[in-house]
N, CA, C and O atoms as a GROMACS GRO file, in nm:
protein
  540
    1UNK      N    1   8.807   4.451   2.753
    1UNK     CA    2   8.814   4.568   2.671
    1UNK      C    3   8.780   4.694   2.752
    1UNK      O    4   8.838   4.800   2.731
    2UNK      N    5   8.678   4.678   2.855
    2UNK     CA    6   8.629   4.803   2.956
    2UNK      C    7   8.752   4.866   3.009
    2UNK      O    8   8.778   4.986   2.997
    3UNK      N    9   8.864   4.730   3.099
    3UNK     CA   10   8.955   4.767   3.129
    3UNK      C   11   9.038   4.865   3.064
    3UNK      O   12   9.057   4.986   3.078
    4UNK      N   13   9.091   4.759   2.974
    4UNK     CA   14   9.189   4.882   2.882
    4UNK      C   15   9.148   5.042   2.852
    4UNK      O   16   9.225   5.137   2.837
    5UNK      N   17   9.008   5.041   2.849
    5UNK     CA   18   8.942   5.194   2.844
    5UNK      C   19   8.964   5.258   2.965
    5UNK      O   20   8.979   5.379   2.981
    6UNK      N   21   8.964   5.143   3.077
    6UNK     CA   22   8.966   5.260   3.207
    6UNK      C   23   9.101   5.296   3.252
    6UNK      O   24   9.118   5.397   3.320
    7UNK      N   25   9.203   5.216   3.217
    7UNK     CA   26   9.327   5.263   3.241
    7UNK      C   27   9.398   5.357   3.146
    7UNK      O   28   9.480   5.443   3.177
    8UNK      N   29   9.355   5.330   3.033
    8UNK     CA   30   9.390   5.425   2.942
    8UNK      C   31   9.317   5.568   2.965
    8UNK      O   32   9.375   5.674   2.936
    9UNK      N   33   9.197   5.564   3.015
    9UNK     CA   34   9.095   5.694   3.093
    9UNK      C   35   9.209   5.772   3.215
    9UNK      O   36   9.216   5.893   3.237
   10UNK      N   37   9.302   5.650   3.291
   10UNK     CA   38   9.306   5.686   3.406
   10UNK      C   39   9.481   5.738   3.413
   10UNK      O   40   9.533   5.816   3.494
   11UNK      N   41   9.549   5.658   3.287
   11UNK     CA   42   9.639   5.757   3.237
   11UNK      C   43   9.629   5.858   3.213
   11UNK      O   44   9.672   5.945   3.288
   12UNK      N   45   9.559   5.887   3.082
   12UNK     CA   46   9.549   5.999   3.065
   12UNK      C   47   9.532   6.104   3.151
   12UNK      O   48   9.592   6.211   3.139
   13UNK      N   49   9.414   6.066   3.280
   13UNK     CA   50   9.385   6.150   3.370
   13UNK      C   51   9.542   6.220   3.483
   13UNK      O   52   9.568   6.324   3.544
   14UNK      N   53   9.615   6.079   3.457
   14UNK     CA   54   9.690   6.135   3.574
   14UNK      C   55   9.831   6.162   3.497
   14UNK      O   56   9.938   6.162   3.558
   15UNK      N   57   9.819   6.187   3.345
   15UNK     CA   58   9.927   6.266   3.262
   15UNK      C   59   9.884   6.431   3.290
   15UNK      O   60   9.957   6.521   3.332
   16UNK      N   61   9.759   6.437   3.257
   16UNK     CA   62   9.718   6.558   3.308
   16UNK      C   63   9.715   6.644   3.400
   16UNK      O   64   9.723   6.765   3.384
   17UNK      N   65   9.700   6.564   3.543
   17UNK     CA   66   9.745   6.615   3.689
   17UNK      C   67   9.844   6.632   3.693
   17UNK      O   68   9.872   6.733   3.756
   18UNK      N   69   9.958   6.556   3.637
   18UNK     CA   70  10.087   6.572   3.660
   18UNK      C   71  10.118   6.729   3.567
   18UNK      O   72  10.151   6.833   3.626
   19UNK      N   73  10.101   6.721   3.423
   19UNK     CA   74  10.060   6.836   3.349
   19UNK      C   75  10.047   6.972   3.383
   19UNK      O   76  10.089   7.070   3.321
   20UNK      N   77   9.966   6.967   3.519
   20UNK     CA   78   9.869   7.093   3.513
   20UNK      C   79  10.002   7.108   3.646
   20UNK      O   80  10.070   7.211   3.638
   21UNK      N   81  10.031   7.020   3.750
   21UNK     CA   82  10.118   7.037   3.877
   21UNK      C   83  10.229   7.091   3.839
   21UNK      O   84  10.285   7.172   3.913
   22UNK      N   85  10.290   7.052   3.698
   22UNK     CA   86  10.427   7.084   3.681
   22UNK      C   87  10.433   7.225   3.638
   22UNK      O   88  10.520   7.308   3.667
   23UNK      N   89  10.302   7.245   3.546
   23UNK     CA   90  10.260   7.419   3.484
   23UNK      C   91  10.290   7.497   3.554
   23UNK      O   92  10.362   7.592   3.523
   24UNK      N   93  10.219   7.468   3.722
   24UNK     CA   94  10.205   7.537   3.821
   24UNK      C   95  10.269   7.613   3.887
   24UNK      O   96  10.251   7.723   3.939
   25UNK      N   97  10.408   7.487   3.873
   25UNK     CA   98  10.504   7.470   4.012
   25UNK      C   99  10.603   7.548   3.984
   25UNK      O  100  10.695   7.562   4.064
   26UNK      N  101  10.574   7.581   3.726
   26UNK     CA  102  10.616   7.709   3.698
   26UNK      C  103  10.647   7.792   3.726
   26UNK      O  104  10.757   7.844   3.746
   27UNK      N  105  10.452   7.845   3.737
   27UNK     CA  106  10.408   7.951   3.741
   27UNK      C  107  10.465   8.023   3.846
   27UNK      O  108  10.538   8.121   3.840
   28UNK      N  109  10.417   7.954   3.955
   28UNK     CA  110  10.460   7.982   4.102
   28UNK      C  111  10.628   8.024   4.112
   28UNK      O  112  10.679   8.130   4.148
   29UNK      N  113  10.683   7.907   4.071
   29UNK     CA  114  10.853   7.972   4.063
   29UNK      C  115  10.847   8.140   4.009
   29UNK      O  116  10.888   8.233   4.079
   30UNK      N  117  10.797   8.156   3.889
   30UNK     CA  118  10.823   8.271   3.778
   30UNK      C  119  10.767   8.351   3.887
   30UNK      O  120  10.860   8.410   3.941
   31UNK      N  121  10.642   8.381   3.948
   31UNK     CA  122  10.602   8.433   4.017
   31UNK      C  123  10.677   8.493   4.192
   31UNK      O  124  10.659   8.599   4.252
   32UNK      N  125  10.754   8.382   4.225
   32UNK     CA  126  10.807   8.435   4.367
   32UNK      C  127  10.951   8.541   4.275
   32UNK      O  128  10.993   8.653   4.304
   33UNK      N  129  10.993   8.450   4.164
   33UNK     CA  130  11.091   8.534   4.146
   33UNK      C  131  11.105   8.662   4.136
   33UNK      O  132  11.183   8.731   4.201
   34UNK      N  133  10.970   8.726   3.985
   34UNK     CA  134  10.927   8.886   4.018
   34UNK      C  135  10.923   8.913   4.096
   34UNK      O  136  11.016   8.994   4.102
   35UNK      N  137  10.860   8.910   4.224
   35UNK     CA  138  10.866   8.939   4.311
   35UNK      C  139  10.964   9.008   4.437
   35UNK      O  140  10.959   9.090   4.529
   36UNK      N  141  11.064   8.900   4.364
   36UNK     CA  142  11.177   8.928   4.451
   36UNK      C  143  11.292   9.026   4.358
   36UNK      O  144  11.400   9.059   4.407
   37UNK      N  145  11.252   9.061   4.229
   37UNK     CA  146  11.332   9.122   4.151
   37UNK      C  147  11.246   9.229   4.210
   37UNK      O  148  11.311   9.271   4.305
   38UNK      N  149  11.147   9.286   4.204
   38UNK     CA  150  11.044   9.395   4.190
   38UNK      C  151  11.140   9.439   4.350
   38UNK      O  152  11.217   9.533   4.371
   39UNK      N  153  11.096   9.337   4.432
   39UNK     CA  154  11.146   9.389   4.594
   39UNK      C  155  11.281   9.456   4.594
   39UNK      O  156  11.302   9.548   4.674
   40UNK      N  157  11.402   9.404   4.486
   40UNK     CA  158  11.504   9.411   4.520
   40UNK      C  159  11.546   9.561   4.461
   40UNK      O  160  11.606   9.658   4.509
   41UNK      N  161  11.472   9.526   4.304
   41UNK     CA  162  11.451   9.732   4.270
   41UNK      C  163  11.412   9.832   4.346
   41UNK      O  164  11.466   9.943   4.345
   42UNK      N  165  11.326   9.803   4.407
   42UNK     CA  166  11.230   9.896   4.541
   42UNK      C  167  11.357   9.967   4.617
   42UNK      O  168  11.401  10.082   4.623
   43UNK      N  169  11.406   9.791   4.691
   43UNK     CA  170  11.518   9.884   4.771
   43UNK      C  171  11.659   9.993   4.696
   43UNK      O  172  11.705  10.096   4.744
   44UNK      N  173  11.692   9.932   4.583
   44UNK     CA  174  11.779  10.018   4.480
   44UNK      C  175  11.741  10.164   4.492
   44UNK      O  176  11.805  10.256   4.543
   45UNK      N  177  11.624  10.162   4.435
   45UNK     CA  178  11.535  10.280   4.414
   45UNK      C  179  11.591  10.395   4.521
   45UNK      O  180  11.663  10.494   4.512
   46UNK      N  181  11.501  10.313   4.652
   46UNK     CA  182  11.539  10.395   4.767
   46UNK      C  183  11.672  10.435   4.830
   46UNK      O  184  11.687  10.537   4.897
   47UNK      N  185  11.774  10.339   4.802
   47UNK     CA  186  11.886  10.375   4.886
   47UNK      C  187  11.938  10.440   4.749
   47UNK      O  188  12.060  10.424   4.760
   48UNK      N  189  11.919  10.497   4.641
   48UNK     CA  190  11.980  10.588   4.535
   48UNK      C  191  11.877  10.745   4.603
   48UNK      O  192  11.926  10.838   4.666
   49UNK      N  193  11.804  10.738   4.583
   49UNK     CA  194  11.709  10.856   4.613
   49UNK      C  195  11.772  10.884   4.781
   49UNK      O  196  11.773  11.004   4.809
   50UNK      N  197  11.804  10.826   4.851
   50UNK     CA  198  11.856  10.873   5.020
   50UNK      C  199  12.018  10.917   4.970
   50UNK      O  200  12.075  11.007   5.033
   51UNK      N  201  12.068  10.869   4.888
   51UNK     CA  202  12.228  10.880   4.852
   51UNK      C  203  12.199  10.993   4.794
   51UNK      O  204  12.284  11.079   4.818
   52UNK      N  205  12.074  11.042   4.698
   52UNK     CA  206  12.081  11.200   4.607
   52UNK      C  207  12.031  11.275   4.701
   52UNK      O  208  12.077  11.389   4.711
   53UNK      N  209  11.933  11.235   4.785
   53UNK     CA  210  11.983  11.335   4.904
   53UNK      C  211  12.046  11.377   5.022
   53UNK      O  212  12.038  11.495   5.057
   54UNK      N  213  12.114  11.286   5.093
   54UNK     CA  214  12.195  11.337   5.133
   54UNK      C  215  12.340  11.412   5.039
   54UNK      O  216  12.428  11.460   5.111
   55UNK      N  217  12.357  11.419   4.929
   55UNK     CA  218  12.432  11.499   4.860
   55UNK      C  219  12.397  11.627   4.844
   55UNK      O  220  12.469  11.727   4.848
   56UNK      N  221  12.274  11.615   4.823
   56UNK     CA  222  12.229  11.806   4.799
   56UNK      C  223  12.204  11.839   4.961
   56UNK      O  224  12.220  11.958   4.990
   57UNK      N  225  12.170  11.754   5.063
   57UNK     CA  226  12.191  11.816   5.208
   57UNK      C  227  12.346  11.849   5.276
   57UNK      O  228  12.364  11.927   5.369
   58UNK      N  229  12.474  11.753   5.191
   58UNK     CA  230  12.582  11.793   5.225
   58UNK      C  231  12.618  11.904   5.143
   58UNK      O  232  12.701  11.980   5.192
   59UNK      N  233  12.570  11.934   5.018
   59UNK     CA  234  12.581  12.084   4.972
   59UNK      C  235  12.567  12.201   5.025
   59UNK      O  236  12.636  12.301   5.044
   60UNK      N  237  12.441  12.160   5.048
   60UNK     CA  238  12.321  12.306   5.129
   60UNK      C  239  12.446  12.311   5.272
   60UNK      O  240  12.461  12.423   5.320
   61UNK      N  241  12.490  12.249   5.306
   61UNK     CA  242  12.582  12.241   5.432
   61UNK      C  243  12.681  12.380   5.371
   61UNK      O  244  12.665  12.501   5.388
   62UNK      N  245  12.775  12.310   5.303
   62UNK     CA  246  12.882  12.371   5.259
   62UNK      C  247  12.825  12.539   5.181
   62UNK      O  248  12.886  12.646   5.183
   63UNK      N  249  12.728  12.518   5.135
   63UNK     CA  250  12.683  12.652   5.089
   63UNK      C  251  12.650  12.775   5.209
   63UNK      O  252  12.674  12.896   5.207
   64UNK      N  253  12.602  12.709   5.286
   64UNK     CA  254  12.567  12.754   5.430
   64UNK      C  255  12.699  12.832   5.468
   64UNK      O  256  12.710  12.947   5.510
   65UNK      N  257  12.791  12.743   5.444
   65UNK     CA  258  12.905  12.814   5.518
   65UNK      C  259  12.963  12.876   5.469
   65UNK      O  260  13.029  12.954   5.538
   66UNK      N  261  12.976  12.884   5.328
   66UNK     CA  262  13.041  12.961   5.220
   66UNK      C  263  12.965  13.082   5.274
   66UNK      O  264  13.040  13.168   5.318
   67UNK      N  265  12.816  13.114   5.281
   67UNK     CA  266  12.752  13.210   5.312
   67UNK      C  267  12.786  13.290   5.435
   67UNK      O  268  12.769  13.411   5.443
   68UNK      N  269  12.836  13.208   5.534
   68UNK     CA  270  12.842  13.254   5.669
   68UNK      C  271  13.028  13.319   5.658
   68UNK      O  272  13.058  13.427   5.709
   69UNK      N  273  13.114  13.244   5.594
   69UNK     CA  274  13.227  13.332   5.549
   69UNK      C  275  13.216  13.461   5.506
   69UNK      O  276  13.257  13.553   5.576
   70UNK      N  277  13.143  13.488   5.354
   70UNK     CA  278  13.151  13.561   5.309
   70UNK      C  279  13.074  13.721   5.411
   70UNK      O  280  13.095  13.841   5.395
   71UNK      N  281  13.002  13.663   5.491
   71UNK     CA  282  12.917  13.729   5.573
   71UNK      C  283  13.022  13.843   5.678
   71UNK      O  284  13.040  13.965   5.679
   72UNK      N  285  13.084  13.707   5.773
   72UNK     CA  286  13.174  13.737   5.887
   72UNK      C  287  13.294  13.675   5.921
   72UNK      O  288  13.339  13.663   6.035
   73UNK      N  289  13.360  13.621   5.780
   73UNK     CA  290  13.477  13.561   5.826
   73UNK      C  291  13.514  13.413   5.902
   73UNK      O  292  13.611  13.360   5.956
   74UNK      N  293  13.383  13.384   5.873
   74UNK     CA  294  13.376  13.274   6.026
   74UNK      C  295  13.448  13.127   5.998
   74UNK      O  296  13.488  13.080   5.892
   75UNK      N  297  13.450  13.062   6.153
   75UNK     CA  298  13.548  12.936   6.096
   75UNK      C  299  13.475  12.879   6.209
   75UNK      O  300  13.397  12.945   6.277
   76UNK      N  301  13.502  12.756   6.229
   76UNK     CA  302  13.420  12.644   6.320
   76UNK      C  303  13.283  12.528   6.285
   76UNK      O  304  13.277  12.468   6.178
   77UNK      N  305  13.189  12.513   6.384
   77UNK     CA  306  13.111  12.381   6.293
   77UNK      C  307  12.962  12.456   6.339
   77UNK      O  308  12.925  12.527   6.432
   78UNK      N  309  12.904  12.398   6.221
   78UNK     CA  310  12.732  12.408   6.258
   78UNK      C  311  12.684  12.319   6.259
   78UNK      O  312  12.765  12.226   6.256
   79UNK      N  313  12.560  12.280   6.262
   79UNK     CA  314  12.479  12.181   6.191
   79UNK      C  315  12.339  12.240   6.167
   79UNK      O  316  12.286  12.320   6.245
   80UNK      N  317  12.273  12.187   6.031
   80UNK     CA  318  12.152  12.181   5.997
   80UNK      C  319  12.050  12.023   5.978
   80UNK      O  320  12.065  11.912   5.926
   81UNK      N  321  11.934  12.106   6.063
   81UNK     CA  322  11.853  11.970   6.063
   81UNK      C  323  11.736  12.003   5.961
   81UNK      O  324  11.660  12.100   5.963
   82UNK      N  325  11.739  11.918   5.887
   82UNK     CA  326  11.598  11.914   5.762
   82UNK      C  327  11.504  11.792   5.797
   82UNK      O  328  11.517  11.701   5.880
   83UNK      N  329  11.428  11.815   5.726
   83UNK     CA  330  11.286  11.681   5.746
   83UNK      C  331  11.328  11.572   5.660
   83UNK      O  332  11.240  11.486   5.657
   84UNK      N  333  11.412  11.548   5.601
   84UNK     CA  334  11.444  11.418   5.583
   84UNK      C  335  11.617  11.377   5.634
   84UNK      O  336  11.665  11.264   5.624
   85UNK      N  337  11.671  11.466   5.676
   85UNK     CA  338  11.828  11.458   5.740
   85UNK      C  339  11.855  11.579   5.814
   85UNK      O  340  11.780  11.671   5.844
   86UNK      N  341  11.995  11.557   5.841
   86UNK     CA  342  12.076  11.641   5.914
   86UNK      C  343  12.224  11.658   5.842
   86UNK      O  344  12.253  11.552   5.787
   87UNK      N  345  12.301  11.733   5.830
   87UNK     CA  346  12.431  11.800   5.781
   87UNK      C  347  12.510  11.876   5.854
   87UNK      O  348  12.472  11.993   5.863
   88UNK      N  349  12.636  11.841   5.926
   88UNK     CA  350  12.733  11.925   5.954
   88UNK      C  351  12.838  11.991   5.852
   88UNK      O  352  12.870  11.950   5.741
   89UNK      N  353  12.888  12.118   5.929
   89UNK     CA  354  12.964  12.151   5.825
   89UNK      C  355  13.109  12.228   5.952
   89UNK      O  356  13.106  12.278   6.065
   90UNK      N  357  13.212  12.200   5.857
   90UNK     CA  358  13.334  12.233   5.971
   90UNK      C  359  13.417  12.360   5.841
   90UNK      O  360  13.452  12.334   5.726
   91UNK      N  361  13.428  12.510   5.923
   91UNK     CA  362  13.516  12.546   5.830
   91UNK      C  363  13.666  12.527   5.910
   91UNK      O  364  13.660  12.478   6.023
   92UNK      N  365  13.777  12.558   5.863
   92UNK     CA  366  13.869  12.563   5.925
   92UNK      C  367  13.987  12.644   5.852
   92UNK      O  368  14.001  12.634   5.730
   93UNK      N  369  14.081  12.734   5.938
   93UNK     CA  370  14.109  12.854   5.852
   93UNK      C  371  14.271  12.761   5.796
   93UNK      O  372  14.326  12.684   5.875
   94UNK      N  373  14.309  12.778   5.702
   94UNK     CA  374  14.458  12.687   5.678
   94UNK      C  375  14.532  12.822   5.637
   94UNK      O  376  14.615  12.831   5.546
   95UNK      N  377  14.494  12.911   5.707
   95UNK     CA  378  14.657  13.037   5.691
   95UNK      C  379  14.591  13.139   5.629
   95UNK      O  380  14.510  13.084   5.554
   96UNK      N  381  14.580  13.280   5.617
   96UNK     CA  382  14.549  13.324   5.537
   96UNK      C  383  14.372  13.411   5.501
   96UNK      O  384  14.301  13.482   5.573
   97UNK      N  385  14.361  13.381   5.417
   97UNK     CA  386  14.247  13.412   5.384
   97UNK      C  387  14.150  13.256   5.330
   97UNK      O  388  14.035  13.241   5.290
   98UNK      N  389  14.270  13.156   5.355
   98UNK     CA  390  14.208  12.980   5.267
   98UNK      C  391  14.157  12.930   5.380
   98UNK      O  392  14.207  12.917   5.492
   99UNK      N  393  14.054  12.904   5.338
   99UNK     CA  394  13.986  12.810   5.438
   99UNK      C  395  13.953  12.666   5.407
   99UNK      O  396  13.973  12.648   5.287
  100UNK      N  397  13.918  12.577   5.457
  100UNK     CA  398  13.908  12.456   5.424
  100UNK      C  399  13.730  12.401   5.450
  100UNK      O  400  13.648  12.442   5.533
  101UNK      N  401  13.724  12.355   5.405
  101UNK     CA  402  13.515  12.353   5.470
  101UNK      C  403  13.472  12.236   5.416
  101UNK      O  404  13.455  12.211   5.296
  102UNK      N  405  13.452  12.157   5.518
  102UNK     CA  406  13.390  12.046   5.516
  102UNK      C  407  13.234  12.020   5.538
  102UNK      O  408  13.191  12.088   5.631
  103UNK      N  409  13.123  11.928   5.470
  103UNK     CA  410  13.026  11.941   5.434
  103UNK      C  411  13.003  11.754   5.481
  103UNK      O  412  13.093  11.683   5.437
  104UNK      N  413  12.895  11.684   5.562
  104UNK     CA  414  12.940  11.610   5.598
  104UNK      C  415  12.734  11.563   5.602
  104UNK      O  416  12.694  11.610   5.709
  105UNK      N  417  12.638  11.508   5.543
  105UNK     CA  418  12.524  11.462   5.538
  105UNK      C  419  12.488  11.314   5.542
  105UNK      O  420  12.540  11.219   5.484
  106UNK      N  421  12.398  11.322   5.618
  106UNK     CA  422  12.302  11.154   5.667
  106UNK      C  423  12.170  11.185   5.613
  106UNK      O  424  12.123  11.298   5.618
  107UNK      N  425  12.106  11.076   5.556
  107UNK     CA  426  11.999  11.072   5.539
  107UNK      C  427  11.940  10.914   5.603
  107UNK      O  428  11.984  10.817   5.541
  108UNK      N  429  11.862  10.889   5.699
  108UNK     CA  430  11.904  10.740   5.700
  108UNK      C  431  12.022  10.689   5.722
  108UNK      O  432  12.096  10.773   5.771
  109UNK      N  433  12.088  10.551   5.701
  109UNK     CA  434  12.212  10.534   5.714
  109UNK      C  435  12.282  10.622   5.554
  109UNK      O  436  12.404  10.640   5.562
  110UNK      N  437  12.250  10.646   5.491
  110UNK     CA  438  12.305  10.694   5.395
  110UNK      C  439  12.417  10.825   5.432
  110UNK      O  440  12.388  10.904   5.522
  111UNK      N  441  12.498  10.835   5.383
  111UNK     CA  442  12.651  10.939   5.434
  111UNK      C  443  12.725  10.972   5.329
  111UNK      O  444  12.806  10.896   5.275
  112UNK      N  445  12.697  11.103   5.290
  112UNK     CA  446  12.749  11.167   5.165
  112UNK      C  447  12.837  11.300   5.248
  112UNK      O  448  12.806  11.359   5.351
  113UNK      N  449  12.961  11.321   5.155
  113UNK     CA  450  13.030  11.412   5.202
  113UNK      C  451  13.121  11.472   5.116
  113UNK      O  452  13.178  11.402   5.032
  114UNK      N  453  13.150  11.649   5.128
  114UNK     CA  454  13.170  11.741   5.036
  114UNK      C  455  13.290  11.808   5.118
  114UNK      O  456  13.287  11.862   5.229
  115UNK      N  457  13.383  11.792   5.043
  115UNK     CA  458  13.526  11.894   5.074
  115UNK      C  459  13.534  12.056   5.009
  115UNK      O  460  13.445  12.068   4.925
  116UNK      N  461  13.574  12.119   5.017
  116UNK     CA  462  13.565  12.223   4.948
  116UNK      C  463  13.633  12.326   4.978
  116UNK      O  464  13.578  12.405   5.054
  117UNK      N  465  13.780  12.361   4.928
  117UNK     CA  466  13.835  12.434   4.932
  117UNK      C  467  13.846  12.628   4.883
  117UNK      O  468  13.834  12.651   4.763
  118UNK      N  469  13.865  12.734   4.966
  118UNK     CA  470  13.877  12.854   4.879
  118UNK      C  471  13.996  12.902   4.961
  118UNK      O  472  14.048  12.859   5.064
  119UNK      N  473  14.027  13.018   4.872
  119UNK     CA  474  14.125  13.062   4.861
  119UNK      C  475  14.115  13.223   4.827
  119UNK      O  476  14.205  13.278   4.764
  120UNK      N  477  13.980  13.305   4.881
  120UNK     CA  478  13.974  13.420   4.839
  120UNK      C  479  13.828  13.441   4.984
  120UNK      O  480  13.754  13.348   5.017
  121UNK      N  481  13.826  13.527   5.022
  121UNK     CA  482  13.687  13.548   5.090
  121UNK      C  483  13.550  13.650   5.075
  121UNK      O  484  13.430  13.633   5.097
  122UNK      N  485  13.625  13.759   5.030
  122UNK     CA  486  13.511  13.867   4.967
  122UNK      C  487  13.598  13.890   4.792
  122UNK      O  488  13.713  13.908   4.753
  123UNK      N  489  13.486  13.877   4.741
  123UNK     CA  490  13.384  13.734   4.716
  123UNK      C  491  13.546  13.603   4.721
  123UNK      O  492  13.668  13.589   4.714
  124UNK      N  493  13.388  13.530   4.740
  124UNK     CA  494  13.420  13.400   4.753
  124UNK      C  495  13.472  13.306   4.627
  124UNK      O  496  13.402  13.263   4.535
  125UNK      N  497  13.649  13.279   4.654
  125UNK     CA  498  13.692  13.194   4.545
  125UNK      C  499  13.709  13.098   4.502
  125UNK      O  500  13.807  13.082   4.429
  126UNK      N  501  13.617  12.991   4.531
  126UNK     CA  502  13.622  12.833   4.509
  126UNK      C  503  13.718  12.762   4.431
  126UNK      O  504  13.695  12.748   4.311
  127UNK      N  505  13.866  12.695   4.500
  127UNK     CA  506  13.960  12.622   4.430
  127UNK      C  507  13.931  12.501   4.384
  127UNK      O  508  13.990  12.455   4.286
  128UNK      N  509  13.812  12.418   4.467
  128UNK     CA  510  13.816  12.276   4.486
  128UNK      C  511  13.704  12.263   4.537
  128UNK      O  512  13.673  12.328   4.637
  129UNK      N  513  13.603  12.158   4.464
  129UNK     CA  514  13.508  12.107   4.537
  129UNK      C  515  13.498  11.989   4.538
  129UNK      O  516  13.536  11.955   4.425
  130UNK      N  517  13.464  11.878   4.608
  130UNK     CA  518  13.493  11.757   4.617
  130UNK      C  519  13.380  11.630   4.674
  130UNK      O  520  13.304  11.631   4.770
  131UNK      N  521  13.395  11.564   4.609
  131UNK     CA  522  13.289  11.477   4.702
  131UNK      C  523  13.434  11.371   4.744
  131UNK      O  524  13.528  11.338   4.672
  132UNK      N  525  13.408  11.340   4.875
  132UNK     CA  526  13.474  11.293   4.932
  132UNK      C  527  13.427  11.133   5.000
  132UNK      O  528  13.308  11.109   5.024
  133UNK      N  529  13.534  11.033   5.025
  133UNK     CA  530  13.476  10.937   5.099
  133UNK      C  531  13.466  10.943   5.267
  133UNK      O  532  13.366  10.932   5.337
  134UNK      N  533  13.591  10.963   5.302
  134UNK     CA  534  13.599  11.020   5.428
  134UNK      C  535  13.676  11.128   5.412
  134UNK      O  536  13.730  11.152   5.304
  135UNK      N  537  13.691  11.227   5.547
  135UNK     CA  538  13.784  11.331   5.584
  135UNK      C  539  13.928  11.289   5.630
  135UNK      O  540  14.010  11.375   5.662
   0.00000   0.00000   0.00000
């Protein structure tokens, strides 16, 4: 009769280990997974926030040059360097008084880029503005 108590003791015991191992092996799964969701938002996060800025740095480009037109007529390339990127900008004259002006930003590998056409120079007549994939 002792017997039967101790195996039935020793079931139970090792329904329980098994019990508590399988809970675990849960937990642990559920656990690496957040983890790796949390990690994978992080990077989202960041490469959206480097993509919104290099867009307003390929702006500030093209605004730059809109400025430097309206100033002196001008045509050719600059570049601006900021603390989190850099931006070139190319005007180029297509006949006339139309110019063509390209707006061209990195942030990181990130590469955003702005076309932008006018067609007037004092003041300045914006036909077309563009976000572009390539030139």
């Amino acid at each position: 009769m002792k017997k039967n108590k101790e195996q039935l003791n020793n079931q139970q015991g090792y329904i329980i280990l098994v019990s508590v191992l399988v809970i675990s092996a849960i937990a642990v799964a559920i656990t690496i997974s957040l983890i790796f969701l949390g990690l994978g938002a992080s990077r989202s996060s960041l490469a959206y926030q480097q993509s919104a800025q290099a867009k307003n740095l390929a702006n500030a480009c093209v605004n730059q040059a809109l400025l430097e037109i309206a100033e002196s007529d001008f045509t050719g390339s600059a570049s601006l360097d900021f603390e989190n990127g850099s931006c070139t900008y190319l005007v180029t004259n297509l006949g006339g008084i139309n110019r063509d002006i390209r707006g061209e930003a990195v942030v990181n590998n990130v590469t955003r880029r702005v076309k932008v056409l006018i067609d007037q120079i004092n003041p300045v007549n914006i036909t077309s503005w563009q976000e572009v994939v390539s030139f």
